[in-house]
C-alpha positions as CSV (number, residue, x, y, z in Angstrom):
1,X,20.0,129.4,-35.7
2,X,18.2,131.1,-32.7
3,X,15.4,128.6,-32.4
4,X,18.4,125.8,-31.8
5,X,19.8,128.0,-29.4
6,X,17.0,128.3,-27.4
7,X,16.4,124.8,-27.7
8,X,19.9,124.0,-26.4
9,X,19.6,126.2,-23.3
10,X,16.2,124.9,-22.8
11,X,17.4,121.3,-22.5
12,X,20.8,122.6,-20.1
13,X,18.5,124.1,-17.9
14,X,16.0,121.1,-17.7
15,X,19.8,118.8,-16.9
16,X,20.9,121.2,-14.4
17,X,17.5,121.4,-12.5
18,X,17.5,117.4,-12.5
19,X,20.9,117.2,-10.8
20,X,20.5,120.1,-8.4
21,X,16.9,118.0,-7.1
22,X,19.7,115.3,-6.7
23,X,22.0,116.8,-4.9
24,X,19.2,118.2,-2.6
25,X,17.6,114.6,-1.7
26,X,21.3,113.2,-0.9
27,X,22.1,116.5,1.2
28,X,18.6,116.3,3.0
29,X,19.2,112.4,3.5
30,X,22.9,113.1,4.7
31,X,21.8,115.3,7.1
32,X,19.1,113.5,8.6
33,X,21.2,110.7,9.2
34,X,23.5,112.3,10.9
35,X,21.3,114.2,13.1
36,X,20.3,110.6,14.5
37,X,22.8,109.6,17.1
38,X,23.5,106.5,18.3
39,X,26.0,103.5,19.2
40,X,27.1,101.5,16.0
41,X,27.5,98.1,18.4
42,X,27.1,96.9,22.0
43,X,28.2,94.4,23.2
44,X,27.1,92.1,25.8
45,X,27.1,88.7,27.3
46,X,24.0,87.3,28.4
47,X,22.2,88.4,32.1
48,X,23.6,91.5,31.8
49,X,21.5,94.9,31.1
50,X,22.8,96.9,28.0
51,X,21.8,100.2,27.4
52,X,21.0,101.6,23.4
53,X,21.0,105.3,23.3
54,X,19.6,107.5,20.9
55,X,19.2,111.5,20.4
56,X,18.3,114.0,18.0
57,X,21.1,116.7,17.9
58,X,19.6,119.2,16.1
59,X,16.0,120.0,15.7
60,X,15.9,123.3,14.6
61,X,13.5,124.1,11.8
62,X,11.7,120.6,12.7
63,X,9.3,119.3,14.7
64,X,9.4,115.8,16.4
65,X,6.7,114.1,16.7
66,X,6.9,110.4,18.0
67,X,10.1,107.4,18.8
68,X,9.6,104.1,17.9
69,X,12.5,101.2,18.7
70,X,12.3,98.6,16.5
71,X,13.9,95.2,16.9
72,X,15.3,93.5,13.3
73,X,16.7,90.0,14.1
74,X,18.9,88.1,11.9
75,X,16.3,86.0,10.6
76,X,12.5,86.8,10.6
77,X,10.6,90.2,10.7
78,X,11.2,94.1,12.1
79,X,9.2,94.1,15.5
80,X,8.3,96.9,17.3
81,X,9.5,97.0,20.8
82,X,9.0,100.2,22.4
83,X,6.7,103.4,21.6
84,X,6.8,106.9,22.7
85,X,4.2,110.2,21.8
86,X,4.7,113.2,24.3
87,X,0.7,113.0,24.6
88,X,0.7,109.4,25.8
89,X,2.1,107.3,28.0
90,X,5.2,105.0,26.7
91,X,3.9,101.9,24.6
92,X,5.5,98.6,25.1
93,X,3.5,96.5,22.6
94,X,2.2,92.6,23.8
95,X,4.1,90.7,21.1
96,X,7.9,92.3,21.9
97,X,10.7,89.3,22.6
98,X,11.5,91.7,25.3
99,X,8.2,92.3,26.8
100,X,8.9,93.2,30.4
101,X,12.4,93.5,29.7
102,X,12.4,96.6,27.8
103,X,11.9,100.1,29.2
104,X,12.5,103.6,28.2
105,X,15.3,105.2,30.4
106,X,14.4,108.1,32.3
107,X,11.1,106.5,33.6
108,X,10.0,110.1,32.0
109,X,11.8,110.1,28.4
110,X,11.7,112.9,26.4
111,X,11.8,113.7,22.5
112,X,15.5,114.7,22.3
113,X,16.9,111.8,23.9
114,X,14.8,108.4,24.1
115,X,17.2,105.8,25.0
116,X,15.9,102.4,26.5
117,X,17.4,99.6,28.3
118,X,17.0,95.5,28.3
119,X,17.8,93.4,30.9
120,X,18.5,90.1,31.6
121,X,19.5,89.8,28.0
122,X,19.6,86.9,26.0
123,X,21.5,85.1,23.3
124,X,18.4,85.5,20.8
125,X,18.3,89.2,22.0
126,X,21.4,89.6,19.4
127,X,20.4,91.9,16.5
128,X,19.7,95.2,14.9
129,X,18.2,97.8,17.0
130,X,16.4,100.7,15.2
131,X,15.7,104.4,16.7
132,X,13.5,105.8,14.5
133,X,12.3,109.4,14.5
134,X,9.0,110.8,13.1
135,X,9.6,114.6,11.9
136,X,7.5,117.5,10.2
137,X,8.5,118.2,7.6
138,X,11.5,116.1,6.7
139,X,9.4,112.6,7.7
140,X,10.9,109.8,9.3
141,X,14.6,109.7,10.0
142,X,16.7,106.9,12.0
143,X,20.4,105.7,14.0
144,X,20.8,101.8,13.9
145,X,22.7,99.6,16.9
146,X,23.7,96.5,16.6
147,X,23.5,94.2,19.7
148,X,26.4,92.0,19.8
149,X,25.6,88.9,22.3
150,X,29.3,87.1,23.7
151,X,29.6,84.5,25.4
152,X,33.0,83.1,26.2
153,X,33.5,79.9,25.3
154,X,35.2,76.7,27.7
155,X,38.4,75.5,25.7
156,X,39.8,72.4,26.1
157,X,42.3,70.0,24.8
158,X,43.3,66.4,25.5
159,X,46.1,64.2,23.1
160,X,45.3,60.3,22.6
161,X,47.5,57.6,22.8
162,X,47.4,55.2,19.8
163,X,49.7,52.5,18.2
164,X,51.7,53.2,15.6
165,X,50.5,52.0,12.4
166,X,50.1,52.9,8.9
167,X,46.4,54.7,8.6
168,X,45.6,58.3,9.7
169,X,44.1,58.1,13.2
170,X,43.1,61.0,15.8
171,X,46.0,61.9,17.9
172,X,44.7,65.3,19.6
173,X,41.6,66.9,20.1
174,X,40.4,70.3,21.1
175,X,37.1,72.0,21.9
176,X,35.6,75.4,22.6
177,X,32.0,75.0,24.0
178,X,29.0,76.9,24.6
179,X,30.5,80.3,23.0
180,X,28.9,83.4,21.3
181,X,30.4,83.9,18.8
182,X,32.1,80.7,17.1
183,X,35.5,80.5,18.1
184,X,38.4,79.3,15.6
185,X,40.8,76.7,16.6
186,X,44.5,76.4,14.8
187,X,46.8,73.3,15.6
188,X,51.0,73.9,15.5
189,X,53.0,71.1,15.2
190,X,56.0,69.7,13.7
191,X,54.3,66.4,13.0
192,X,53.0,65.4,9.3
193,X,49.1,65.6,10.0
194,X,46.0,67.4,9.2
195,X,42.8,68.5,11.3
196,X,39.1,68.6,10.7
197,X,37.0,71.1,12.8
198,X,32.8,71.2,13.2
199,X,30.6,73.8,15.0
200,X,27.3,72.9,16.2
201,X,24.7,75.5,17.8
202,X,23.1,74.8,21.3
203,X,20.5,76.4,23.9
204,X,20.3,80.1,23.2
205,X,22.3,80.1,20.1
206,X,25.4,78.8,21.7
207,X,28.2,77.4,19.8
208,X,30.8,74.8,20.3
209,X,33.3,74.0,18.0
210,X,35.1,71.1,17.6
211,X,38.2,70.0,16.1
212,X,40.8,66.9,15.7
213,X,44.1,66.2,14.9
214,X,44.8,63.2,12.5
215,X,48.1,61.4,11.2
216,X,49.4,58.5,10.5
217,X,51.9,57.6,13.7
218,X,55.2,56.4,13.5
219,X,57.2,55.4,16.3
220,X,59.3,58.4,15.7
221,X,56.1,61.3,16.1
222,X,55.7,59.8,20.1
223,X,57.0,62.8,21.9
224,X,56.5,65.3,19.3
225,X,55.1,68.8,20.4
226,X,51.8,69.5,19.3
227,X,49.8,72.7,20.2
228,X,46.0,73.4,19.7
229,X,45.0,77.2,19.7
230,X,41.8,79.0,20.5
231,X,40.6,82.6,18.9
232,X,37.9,84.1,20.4
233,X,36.6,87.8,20.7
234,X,35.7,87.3,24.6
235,X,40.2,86.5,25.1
236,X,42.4,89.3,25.1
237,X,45.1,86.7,23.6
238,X,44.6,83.4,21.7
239,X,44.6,80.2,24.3
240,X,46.9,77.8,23.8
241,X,47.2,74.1,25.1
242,X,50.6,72.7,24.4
243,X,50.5,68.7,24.1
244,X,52.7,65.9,23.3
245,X,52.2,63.4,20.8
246,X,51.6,60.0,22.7
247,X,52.5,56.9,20.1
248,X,52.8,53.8,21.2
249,X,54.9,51.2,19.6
250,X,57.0,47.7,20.7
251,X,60.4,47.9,22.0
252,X,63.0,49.0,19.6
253,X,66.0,47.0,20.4
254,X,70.1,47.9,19.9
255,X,73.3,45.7,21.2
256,X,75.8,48.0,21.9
257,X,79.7,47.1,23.4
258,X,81.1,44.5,20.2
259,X,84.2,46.2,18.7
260,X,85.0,43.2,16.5
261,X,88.8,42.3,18.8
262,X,87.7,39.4,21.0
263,X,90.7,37.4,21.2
264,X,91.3,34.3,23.2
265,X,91.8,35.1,26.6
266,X,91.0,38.5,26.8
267,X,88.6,39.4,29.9
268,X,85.7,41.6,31.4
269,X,84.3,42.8,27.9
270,X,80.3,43.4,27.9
271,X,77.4,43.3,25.3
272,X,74.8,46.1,26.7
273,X,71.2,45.9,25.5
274,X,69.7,49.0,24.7
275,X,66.1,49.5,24.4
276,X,63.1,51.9,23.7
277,X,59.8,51.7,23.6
278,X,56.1,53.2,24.7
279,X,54.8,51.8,27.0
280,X,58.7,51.3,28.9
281,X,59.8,47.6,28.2
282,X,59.8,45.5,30.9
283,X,61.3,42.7,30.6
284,X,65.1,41.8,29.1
285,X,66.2,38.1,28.2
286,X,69.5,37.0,27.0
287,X,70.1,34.0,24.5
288,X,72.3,32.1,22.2
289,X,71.9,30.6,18.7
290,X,72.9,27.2,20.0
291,X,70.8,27.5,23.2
292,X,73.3,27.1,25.7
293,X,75.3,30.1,27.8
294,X,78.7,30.1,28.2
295,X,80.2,29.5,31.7
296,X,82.3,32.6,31.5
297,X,78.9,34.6,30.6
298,X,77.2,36.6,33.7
299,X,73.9,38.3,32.6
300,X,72.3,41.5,35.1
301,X,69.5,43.1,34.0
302,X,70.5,44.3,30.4
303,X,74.2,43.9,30.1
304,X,75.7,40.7,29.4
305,X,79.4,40.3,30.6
306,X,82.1,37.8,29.3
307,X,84.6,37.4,32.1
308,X,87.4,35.5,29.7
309,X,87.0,34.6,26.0
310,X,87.7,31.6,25.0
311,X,86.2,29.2,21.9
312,X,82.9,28.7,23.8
313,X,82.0,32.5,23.2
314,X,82.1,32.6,19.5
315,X,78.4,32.6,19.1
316,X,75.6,34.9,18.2
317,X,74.0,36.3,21.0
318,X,70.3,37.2,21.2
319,X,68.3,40.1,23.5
320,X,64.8,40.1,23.6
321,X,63.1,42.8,25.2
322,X,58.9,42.8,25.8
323,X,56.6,45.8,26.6
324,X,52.9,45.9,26.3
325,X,52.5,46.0,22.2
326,X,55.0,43.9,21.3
327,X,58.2,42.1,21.4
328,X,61.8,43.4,20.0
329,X,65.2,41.7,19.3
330,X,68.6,42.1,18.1
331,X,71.7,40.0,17.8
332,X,75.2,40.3,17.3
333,X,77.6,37.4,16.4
334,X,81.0,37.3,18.3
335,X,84.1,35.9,16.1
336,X,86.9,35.0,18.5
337,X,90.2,35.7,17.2
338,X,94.2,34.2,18.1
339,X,95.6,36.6,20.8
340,X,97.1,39.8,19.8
341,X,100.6,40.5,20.4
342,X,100.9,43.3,22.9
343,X,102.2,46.8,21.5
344,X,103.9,47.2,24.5
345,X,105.9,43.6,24.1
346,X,106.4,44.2,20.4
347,X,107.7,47.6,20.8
348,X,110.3,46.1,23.8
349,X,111.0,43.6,21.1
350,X,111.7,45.9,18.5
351,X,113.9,47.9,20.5
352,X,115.9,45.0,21.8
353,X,116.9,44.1,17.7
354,X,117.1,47.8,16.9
355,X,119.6,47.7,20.1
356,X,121.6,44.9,18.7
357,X,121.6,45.3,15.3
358,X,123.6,49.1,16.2
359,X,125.9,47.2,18.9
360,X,127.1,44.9,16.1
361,X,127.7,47.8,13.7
362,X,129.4,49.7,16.3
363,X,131.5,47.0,17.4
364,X,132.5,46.2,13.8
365,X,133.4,49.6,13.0
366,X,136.0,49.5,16.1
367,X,137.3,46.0,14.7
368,X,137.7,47.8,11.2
369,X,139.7,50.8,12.9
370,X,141.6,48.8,14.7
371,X,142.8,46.7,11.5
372,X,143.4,49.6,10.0
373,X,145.7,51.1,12.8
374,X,147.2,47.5,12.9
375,X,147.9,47.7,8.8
376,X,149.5,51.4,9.3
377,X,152.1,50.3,12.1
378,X,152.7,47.5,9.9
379,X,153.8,49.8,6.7
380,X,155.3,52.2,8.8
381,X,157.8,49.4,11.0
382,X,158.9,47.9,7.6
383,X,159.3,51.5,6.1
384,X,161.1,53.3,9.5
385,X,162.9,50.7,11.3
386,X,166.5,50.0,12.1
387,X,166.0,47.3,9.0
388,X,164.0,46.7,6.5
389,X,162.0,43.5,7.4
390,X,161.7,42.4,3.9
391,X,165.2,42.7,3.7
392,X,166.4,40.9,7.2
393,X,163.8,38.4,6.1
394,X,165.0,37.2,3.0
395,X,168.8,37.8,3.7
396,X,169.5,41.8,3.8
397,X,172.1,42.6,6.5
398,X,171.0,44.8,9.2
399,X,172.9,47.5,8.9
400,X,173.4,47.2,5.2
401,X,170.3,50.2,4.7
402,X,168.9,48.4,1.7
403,X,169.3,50.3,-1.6
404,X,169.7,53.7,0.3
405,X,173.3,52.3,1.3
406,X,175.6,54.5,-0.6
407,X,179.3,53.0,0.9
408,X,178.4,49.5,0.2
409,X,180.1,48.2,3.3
410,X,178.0,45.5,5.0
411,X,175.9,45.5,2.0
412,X,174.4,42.2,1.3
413,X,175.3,39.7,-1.5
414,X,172.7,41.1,-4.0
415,X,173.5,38.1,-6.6
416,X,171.4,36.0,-5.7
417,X,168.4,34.3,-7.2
418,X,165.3,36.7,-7.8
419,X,161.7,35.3,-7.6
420,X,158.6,36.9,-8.1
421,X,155.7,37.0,-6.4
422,X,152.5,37.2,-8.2
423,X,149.6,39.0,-6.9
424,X,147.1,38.0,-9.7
425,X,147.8,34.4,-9.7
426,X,145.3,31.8,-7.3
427,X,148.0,30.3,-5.9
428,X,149.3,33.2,-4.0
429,X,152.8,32.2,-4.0
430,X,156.4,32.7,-5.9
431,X,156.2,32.1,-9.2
432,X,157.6,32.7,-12.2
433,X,156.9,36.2,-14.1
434,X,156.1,36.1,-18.2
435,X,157.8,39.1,-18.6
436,X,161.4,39.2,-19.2
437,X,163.0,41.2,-16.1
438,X,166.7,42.5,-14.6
439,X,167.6,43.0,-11.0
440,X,167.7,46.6,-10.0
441,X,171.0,47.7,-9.9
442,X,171.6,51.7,-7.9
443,X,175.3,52.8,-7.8
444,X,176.5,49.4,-10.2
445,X,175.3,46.9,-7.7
446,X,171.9,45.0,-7.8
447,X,169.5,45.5,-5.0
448,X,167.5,43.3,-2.8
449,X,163.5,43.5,-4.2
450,X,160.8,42.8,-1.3
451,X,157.7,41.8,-2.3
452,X,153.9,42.1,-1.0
453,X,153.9,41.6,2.8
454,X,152.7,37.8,3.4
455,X,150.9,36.5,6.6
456,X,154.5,35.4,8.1
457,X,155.6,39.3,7.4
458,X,152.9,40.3,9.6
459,X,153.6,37.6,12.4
460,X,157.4,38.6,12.5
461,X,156.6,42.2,12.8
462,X,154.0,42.4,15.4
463,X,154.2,39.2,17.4
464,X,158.2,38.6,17.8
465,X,159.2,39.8,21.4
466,X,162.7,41.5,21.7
467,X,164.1,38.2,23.0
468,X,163.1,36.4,19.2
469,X,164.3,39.7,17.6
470,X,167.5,39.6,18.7
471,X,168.1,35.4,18.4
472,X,166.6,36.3,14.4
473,X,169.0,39.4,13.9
474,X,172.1,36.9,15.4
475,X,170.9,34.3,13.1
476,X,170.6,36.5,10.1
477,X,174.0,37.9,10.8
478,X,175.8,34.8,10.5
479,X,173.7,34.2,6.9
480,X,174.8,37.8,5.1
481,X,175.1,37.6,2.0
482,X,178.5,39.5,2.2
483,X,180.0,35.6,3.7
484,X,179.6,34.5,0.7
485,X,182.1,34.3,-1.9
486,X,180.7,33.6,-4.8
487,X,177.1,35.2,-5.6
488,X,174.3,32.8,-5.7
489,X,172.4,32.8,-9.4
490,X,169.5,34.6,-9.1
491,X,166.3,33.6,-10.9
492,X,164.4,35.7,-12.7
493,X,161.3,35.2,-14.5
494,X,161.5,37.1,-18.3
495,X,159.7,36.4,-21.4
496,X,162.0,34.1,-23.8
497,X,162.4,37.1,-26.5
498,X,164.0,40.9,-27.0
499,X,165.5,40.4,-23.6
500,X,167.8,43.3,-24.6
501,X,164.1,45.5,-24.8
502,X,163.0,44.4,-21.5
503,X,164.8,46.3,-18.7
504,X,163.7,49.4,-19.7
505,X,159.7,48.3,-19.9
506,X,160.2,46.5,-16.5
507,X,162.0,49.2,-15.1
508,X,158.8,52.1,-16.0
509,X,155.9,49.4,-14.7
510,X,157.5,47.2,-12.3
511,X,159.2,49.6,-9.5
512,X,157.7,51.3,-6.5
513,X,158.8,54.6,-4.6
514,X,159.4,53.5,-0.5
515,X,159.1,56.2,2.2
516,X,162.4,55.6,2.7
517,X,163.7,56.9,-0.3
518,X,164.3,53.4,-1.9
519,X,162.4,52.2,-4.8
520,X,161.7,48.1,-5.2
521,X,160.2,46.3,-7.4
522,X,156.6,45.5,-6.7
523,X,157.1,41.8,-7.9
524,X,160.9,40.5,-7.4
525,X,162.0,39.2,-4.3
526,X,165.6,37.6,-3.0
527,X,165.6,34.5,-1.8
């Protein structure tokens, strides 16, 4: 159990030494490289004179012995390029790209800080620069710069015209020339496109880049903003070139003015030609279908103007307009129509018949009141007057009051013969009734029965002056019925059985109350 103990701490300590040695090489390595001092990159464009610095910051505990720059370009082999010992002079060795260029700076370096300086530097000067340190004990130790060679570049950008078609074609280029290092070009644009970009390396490493701008161009892209932009380290900001897309394409052609309402004899409409195109168009040129212009037509320049339509304009008209690439067209055909009637003359019109038609009702609205007023004086002369003119008409006296006359003195000879006038029949005249019917008798004597009002009623009553009224009261006076002596029969019309029933029935449907007081019977009369 002991003897694996041992064996166990044995192998521990054997691990532990292994990593400690470890830890010892990366600390010593750590150190040394940080006692090295120098730039991490310079930067310069060439014919300048850069400066590469290098010191040891702590030497303590070490000697130095010797500084040796060494030149490691990007391709090929680590070249010496500058020497220094304290016992000798400084070493510039024969085959250095910067023999004669190269110098330690003081012209009297020293150990702890043996910078050097190049001049006139080139683009192949671009590399990695060593300062390397040769030390006793700890051996060599170093600080690496990188030379960084610029060269700003000249940018450029131009668009070209093309023709509109239907392949992809270059419509923008733009170049950065001659700079250190490559710059990168972008395009920004709203066209439909793609671009392709090449470098190529010149004299002393130079490079110029190269790039297009390809699409397939449409009469719509010619205008069309289109930006190239250059990224380089030398700018502060990216340049940027804005273009505009040139296309060219053959006159796109539009009549404008036709609203479809050309009517005979309507004047000083117009057809304008409008046109667009790259290059500008140039020329403009009317025609007709048929060939021949119209005498009312006057052409200027783009607009075509009809002075008066009539038949001769109902054609198609043709405008042709040329530029450079091409010719365009467009027509329009004109359908003359009958004239229009005026909304001004149709509205008067309608007015006017509006006008009459309420005149007409207005005026035979007063005729109907005024018939109406006529009718009620009518009733109201026949109902209210010193007579009743049914009564004086058909032999009443004029003072005998009708049926209201209670003394019977001047009371007319009511035995007379009773028709019947008969509203219902055609003939509109005295009849006989169906129905069996007796006189109406008030106080024991029969009384005098007017009928409906007839067309001589209405003449006596409203067109007799007071010089006829009197001559037909005198004349009625001298026919009373009270002169005579013997009652005249009177005729009345009754059905030929129960006459002994009927005077009640005819009595309930046949009379008629009068304002007067007096009630008649709607259908016997005296004659």
């Amino acid at each position: 159990m002991a003897r694996r103990d041992a064996r166990n701490w044995h192998d521990c300590s054997k691990m532990i030494g292994l990593l400690c040695l470890v830890a010892s090489i990366l600390i010593q390595h750590g150190v040394s490289g940080q006692r090295v001092k120098v730039e991490p990159e310079v930067l310069s464009y060439p014919g300048q004179t850069v400066n590469l610095r290098c010191a040891f910051t702590d030497a303590t505990g070490i000697q130095l012995t010797m500084i040796t720059w060494i030149y490691e370009p990007k391709e090929g082999e680590r070249i010496n390029i500058a020497v220094f010992h304290p016992s000798f002079d400084p070493s510039y060795p024969a085959d250095s790209p910067v023999k004669g260029r190269v110098s330690f700076m003081p012209s009297a370096p020293n150990l702890a800080s043996p910078s050097i300086q190049i001049s006139n530097v080139r683009m192949t000067d671009e590399g990695k620069y060593i300062c390397e340190y040769a030390t006793y004990p700890s051996g060599n130790e170093q600080g690496i710069t990188y030379l960084v060679m610029l060269a700003k570049p000249q940018n450029s950008a131009s668009i070209v015209s093309v023709v509109a078609g239907t392949q992809p074609v270059v419509v923008a280029r733009c170049e950065s020339a001659d700079g250190r290092p490559a710059a990168h070009i972008t395009w920004v644009t709203a066209a439909s496109g793609n671009d392709t970009t090449v470098s190529k390396t010149g004299t002393d490493d130079m490079v110029t880049v190269s790039s297009e701008y390809r699409m397939v161009p449409t009469p719509a892209d010619n205008g069309k903003d289109l930006s190239c932009v250059v990224v380089h380290r030398t700018q502060v900001k990216p340049e940027s070139f804005p273009l505009k897309l040139a296309v060219q394409y053959p006159p796109q052609v539009k009549i404008v003015g036709y609203d479809n309402n050309w009517y005979v004899g309507r004047t000083n409409v117009l057809l304008t030609c409008e046109a667009t195109g790259n290059p500008t168009p140039v020329t403009t040129q009317w025609k007709t279908m048929s060939g021949e212009k119209p005498d009312t037509v006057v052409i200027t320049e783009n607009v075509l103007k009809v002075l008066k339509v009539d038949d001769a304009v109902n054609t198609t008209f043709v405008c042709e307009v040329k530029n450079r690439i091409g010719i365009g067209r467009d027509q329009v055909t004109v359908i003359v129509r009958e004239p229009s009637v005026n909304p001004s003359n149709a509205g008067v019109v309608a007015g006017a018949v509006i006008g009459s038609l309420l005149a007409l009702l207005l005026v035979a609205a007063l005729i109907a009141v005024l018939v109406t007023r006529s009718r009620r004086q009518q009733l109201g002369y026949r109902a209210n007057g010193g007579g009743d003119m049914k009564t004086r008409i058909f032999g009443a006296g004029k003072n005998g009051g009708g049926a209201s006359s209670s003394s019977g003195v001047g009371g007319g000879n009511n035995n007379g013969p009773v028709y019947v006038y008969d509203e219902s029949s055609s003939h509109q005249g005295l009849g006989e009734k169906n129905n069996h019917h007796q006189p109406l008798t008030i106080g024991g004597r029969p009384e005098v029965v007017a009928s409906a009002p007839t067309a001589q009623d209405i003449l006596l009553s409203n067109e007799l002056d007071d010089a006829e009224r009197r001559k037909f009261d005198e004349l009625e006076a001298e026919e009373r019925y009270d002169h005579f002596t013997g009652g005249a029969p009177i005729l009345q019309l009754r059905p030929p059985h129960d006459q002994d029933d009927m005077i009640g029935d005819y009595m309930d449907d046949d009379m008629e109350s009068q304002r007067d007081g007096s009630v008649i019977s709607r259908t016997a009369v005296y004659v």
